[in-house]
Structure formats: structure tokens, C-alpha cells
C-alpha positions in Angstrom: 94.6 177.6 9.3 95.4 173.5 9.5 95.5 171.9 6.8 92.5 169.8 7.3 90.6 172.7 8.0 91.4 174.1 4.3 90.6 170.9 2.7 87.1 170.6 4.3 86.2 174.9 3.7 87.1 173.6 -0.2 85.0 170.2 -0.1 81.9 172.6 1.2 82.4 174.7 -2.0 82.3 177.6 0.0 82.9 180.6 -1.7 86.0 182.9 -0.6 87.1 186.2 -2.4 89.8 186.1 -4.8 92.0 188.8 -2.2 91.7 186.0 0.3 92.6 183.3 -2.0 95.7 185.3 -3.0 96.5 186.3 0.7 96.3 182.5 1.6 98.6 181.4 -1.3 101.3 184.3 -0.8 101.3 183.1 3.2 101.7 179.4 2.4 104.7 180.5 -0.1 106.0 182.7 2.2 106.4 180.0 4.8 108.3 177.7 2.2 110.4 180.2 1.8 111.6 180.9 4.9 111.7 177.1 6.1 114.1 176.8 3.2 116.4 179.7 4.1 116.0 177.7 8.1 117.4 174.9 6.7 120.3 176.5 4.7 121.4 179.7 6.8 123.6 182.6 4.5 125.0 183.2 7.4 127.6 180.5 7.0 129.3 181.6 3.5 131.2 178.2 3.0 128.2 176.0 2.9 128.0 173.0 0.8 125.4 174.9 -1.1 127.5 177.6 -2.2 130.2 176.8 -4.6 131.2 178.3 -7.7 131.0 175.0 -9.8 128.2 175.4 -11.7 128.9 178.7 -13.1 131.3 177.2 -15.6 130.0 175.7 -18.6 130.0 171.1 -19.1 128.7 168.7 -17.6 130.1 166.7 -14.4 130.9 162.7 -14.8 128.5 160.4 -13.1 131.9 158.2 -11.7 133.0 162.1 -10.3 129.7 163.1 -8.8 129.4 165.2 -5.7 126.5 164.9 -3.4 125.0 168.6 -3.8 124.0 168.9 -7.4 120.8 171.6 -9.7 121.6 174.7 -7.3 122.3 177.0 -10.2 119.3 179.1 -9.2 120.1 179.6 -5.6 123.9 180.3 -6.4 122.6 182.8 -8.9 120.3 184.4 -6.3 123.0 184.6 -4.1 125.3 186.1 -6.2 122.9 188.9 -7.1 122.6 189.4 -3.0 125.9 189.5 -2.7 126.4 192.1 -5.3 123.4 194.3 -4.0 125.5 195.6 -1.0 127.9 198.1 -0.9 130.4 196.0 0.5 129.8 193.5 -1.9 129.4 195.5 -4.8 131.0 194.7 -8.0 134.2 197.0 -8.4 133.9 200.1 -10.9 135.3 199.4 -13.8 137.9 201.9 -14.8 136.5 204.8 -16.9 140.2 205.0 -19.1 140.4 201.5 -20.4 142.1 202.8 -23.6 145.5 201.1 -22.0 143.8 198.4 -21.7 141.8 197.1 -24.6 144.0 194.5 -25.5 143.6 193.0 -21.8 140.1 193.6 -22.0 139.8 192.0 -25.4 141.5 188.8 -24.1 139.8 188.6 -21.0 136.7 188.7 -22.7 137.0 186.3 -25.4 138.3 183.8 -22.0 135.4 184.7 -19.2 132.7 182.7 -18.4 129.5 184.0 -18.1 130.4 185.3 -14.2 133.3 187.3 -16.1 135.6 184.6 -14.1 138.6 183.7 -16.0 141.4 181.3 -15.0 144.8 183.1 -14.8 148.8 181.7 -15.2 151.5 183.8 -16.2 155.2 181.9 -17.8 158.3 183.1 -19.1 160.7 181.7 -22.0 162.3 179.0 -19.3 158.5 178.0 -18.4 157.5 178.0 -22.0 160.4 175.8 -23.9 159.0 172.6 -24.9 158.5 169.4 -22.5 158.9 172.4 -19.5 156.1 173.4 -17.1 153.7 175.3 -20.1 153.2 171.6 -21.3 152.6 169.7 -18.5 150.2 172.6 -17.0 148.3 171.9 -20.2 148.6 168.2 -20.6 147.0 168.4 -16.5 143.9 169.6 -17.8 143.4 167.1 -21.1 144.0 164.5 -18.9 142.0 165.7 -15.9 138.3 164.3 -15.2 136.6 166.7 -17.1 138.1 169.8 -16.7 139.4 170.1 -20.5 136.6 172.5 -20.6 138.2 174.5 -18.8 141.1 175.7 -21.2 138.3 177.6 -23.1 138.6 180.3 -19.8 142.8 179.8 -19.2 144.1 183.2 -19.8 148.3 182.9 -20.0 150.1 185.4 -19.0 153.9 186.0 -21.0 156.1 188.0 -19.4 158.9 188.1 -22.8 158.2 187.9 -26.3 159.5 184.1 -26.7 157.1 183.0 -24.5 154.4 184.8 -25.7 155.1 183.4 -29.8 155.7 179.5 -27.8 152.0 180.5 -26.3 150.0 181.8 -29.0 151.5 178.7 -31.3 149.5 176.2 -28.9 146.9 177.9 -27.0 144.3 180.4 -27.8 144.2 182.9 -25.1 147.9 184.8 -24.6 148.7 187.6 -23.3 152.3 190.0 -23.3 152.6 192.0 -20.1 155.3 194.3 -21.3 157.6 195.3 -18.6 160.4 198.6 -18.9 163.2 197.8 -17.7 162.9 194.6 -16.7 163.9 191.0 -18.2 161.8 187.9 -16.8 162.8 185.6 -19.6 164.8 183.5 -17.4 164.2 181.8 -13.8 164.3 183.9 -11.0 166.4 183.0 -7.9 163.9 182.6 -4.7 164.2 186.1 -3.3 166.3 187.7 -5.5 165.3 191.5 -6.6 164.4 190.1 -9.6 162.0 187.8 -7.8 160.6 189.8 -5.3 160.1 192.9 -8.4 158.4 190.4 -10.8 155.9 188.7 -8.0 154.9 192.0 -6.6 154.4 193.3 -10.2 152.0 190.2 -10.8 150.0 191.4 -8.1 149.7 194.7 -9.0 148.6 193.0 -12.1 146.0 191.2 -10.5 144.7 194.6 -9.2 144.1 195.8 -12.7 142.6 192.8 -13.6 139.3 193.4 -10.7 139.6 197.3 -11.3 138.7 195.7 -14.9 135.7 193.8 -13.4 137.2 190.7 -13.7 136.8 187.9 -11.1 139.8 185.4 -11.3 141.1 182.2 -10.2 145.3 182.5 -10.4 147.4 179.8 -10.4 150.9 179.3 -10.5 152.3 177.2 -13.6 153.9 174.5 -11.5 150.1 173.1 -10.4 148.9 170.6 -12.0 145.0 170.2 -12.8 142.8 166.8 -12.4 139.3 167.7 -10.9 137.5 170.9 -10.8 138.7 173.5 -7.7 135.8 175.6 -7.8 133.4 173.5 -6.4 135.5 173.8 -3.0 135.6 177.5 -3.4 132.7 179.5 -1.8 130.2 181.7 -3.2 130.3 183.8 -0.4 134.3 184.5 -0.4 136.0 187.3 -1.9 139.0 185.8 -1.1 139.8 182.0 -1.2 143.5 180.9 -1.1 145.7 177.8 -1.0 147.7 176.8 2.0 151.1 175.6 2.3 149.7 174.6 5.7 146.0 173.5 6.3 144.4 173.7 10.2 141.0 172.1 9.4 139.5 175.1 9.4 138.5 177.5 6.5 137.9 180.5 7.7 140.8 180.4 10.7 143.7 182.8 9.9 146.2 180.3 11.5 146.5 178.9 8.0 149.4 179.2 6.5 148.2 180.9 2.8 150.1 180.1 -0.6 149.4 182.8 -3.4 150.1 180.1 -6.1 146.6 179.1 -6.3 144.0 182.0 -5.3 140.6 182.9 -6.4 139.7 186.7 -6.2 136.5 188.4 -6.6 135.8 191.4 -8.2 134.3 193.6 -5.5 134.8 196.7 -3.4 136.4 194.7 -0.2 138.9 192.4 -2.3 140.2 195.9 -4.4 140.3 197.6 -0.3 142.0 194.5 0.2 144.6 194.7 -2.7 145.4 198.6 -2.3 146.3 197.0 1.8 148.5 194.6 0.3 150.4 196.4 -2.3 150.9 199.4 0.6 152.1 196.2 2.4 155.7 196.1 0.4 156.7 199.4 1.9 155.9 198.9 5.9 157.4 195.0 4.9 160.6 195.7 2.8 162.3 192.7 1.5 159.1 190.3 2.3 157.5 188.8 -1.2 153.5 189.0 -1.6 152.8 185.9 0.1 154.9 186.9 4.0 152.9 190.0 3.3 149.8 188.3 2.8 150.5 186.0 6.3 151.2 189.5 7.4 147.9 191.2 7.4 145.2 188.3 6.9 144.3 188.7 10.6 143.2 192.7 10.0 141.9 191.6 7.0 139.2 189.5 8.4 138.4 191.4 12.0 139.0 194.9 10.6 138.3 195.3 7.3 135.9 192.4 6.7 137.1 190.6 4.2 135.8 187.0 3.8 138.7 185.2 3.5 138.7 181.1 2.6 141.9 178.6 2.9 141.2 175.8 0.6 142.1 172.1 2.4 144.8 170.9 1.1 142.4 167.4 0.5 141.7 169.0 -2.4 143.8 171.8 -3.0 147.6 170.5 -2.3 150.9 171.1 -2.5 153.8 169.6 -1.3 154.1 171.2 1.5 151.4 169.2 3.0 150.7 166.5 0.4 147.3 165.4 -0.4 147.3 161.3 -0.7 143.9 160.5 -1.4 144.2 160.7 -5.4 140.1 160.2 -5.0 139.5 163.7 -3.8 142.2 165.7 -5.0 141.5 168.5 -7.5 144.9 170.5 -8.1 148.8 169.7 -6.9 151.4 172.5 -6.4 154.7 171.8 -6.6 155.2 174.0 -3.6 158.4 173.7 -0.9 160.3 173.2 -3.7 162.9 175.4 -5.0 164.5 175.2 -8.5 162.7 174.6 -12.4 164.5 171.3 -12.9 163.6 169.5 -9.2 159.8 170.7 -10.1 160.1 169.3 -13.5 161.6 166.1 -12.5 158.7 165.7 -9.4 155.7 166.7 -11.3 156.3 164.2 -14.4 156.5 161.1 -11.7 152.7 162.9 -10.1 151.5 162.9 -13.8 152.9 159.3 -14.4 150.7 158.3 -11.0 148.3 160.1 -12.1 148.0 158.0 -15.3 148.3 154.8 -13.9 145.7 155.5 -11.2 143.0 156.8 -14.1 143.4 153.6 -16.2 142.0 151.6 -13.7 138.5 150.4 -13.3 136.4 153.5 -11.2 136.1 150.4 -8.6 140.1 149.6 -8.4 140.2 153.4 -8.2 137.6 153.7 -5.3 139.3 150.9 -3.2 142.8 150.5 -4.5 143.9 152.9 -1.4 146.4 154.9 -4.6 148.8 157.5 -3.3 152.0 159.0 -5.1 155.3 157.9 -4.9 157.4 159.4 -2.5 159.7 160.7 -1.2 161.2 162.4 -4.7 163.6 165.2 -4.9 160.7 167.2 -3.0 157.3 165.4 -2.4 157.8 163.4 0.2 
């Protein structure tokens, strides 16, 4: 029926029944509807519309704005499709928690209202004062508002100095108690030492969705200044940094870094997990992240697992250094080997970092700031 021809039934006061009254009003929202989901296909699961921003709690700053803003409702909406299918579905929660209720206790107390907390783990070198612990912090106090987001940090200590130096400035600390094992000091780049402690981290990350926990890891030696999770997908149970970026998300060419990876808690990233950990066996000597490179491809065609690499635009490293201090939202001290060359490169990014946020938001729009390079490794 045109529109004309329902305003001029009305002006006649003609009389319809209530049933066709309804009928007409559930057709008319119907059509909205589906011209709405026209316009903004699920099909693509790294739309704008879809990020995981506004599930944590604050409010964005006007000078820091992005363009798609009040989708709360449809990211909700999603999220509940997402969950409603069995590939989808939110993990089971382990039935035997009992070893657990500590974990559980502090993940809780951390998690948003998504049950998403933020994850970094440290030992005693990482913790001593003026090392990466502080600067880590210091990232996200002097961040565009993303102090907020402390209230969800979760810190993993791997030794019991680190874990006092945590609990003595921070609120949420953990102690993941390790037999046999001392990771008090700094681990040489694929030692046995190194390879045992990251592969134990992600066996840790396991228990952490068997939990029912969605997380967002990153590795101590990134430092915070803008939000990450607007860039990461509603639609991915897997987004992951990349040491190398194509241009492309969703193109397995990308060259992943584990250092900074968001996980969801679902049947197809724990399918994805079991792959991985069975991955040290078939790839002896190989740390997490070779194994990772390893079976992304099967991951995505075979098992289908939606897998996202963050641009390095806003999710860098040094590997592939992100100069545009206007976008950027985190910066890992990646390609660079040893605590002290990390130390000495990340206090001369916060320094920049400083300088460029004390300008006008005009001189910081236009002022074309980049970091100083080269150092011992940004370059």
C-alpha cells in the first residue's frame, strides 16, 4: 500500500479492524528492519559497527571521538546471536572449580560486565621499581582515557616478589604457582626456560576461557594510550597483533604476535587452543607464537575460526612502527631482544608521548608528530 494511499484511507475515517491495523504496523516494522540489516550486512564480522568499545564502562573524549558512536544495543544483540549457535556458544564452565577459586575470585572482582578482563603476567626483573610494571601502568594514567581501564587489569606474578611488589600498587594480583620451575629472573629468547614458561602462559590462557572468561592479553613491554577495543571485532574469536600487517584483517599472510591478543570465550577459540597446545609436540623447539603462524591457515579454512590481525595503525610494535601518534592505541616493544634495550626505548616513546599530549588538540592534529628514531631498537 503507498504511502499516499494510507494517508487518504485515514483522512476518510474509514474504519479498519484492529487485526489489520496490527498486520499493517508489524509489515511496516518488519521492512525497517530488514532495510537496516541491508545496509549493515553480519555477514562481514569486522564492520565498523561491531567493536567491543562500548562494552567497557567511561565515557570517550569529544577531542578522541570516533565516527560510529550509541551502538550499544546492536552490539548487544549481536553478541546474544553470536552466543545462540553452537559454534558460537559460550564455553562450559568447568564443573571442578574448587582449584580455582582464587582465579575465579580475582577474575571476577576485575571483569566487566561481558566477563572480559585485561590480562599481563611479570616476574621479579619486570616488577623492580622504575622497570616495565611501572611504565605498563604509568601508559594507562597517562593515556586518553583509558585510566578506566586498570579497574579490569588482571596481573599475572609468576614468583612471590613480584606478586608482594604487585599487590603493594595495584588491586588485582594474581600468583601462578609453578613446581619446579623459577621465572623470577629474565628468560633468554628461546631458552628452555623461555620456551617452558610461554607455553605454560598459554595453557594458562586455556583455563582462563574453560573459566568463561573472555580476555584481552598483553605482554608487559606494551604500552597503553587509546582504547584497542574499538579496533577489535565483535564478531572475532580470535583478534591478534602483527609483527607484520598486509592491509588486510582477515588474510592469514599476517605475520601474528601473541603479545597483544584478545580471546573469546567460546567453543571454536577452546577447539582452537586444545590445536595449539597439541601444536608443541608435532613443532618441538618452536615457542607459541611459530606455532601459531604454523596453523592459522587450518584454523580459518578448516576449523572456522574467525581470526582478526589488528593494523599495526593502531596496534604497533616495532617491528612495523606506527608513526601517526593521532591514531595509535597501544606500542610493543617488539623485535627487540633484552629487558634493558626495552627499557631504555620505551621511556624515550613515553617522553614523545608526553610532549606530543601537551600540545594544543590543533598542534596535535596538524603538527605531523612521530617518535624519535632510530633507538637501540625502534627505528
Amino acid at each position: 500500500m503507498k504511502k499516499a494511499q494510507y494517508h487518504e484511507l485515514t483522512n476518510n475515517n474509514l474504519s479498519i479492524h484492529p487485526l489489520i491495523s496490527f498486520i499493517l504496523g508489524a509489515a511496516m516494522a518488519t521492512a525497517c528492519i530488514l532495510l537496516y540489516f541491508s545496509a549493515n550486512p553480519s555477514s562481514n564480522p569486522h564492520s565498523n559497527l561491531n567493536y567491543l568499545e562500548a562494552n567497557w564502562t567511561g565515557q570517550r573524549s569529544n577531542s578522541d571521538s570516533m565516527d560510529h558512536q550509541g551502538i550499544g544495543a546492536e552490539i548487544k544483540q549481536e553478541m546474544e546471536g553470536l552466543n545462540g549457535t553452537d559454534a558460537n556458544a559460550t564455553a562450559p564452565v568447568q564443573e571442578d572449580n574448587k582449584p580455582y577459586e582464587e582465579l575465579i575470585q580475582v577474575l571476577t572482582n576485575a571483569a566487566n560486565e561481558d566477563n572480559t578482563v585485561i590480562l599481563t603476567s611479570i616476574n621479579e626483573a619486570f616488577a623492580k621499581p622504575g622497570s616495565l610494571l611501572d611504565m605498563f601502568l604509568q601508559s594507562f594514567h597517562e593515556g586518553i582515557n583509558i585510566e578506566r581501564l586498570l579497574n579490569h587489569l588482571v596481573v599475572i606474578t609468576m614468583d612471590q616478589n613480584a606478586y608482594d611488589r604487585c599487590k603493594s600498587i595495584h588491586p588485582h594480583c594474581y600468583f601462578l604457582r609453578t613446581e619446579g620451575t623459577y621465572y623470577n629472573n629474565e628468560k633468554v629468547f628461546m631458552s628452555k626456560d623461555y620456551l617452558d614458561m610461554m607455553w605454560g602462559r598459554n595453557k594458562f590462557q586455556m583455563t582462563i576461557l574453560e573459566l568463561g572468561f573472555n580476555f584481552l592479553f598483553t605482554d608487559i613491554d606494551v604500552l597503553w594510550f587509546r582504547d584497542p577495543f574499538r579496533h577489535i571485532s565483535v564478531g572475532s574469536h580470535i583478534a591478534i597483533s602483527s609483527d607484520v600487517f598486509l592491509g588486510d584483517p582477515d588474510s592469514v599472510s599476517n605475520f601474528p604476535n601473541g603479545g597483544f591478543l584478545y580471546v573469546k570465550s567460546c567453543n571454536k577459540s577452546l577447539e582452537f587452543y586444545k590445536t595449539w597446545q597439541e601444536g608443541r609436540v608435532i613443532h618441538a623447539g618452536r615457542n607459541e607464537q611459530e606455532v601459531f603462524n604454523a596453523i592459522k591457515a587450518d584454523a580459518v579454512s578448516k576449523m572456522k575460526v574467525r581470526i582478526q590481525f589488528l593494523d599495526t595503525a593502531y596496534c604497533g610494535g616495532f617491528c612495523q612502527l606506527s608513526k601517526d601518534l593521532n591514531k595509535i592505541c597501544t606500542l610493543h616493544a617488539n623485535c627487540c631482544v633484552g629487558l634493558g634495550n626495552k627499557i631504555h626505548d620505551l621511556k624515550r616513546v613515553q617522553e614523545d608521548w608526553r610532549n606530543f599530549t601537551a600540545k594544543s588538540y590543533e598542534e596535535r592534529r596538524w603538527g605531523n608528530f612521530q617518535w624519535r628514531v632510530p633507538g637501540i631498537c625502534i627505528h
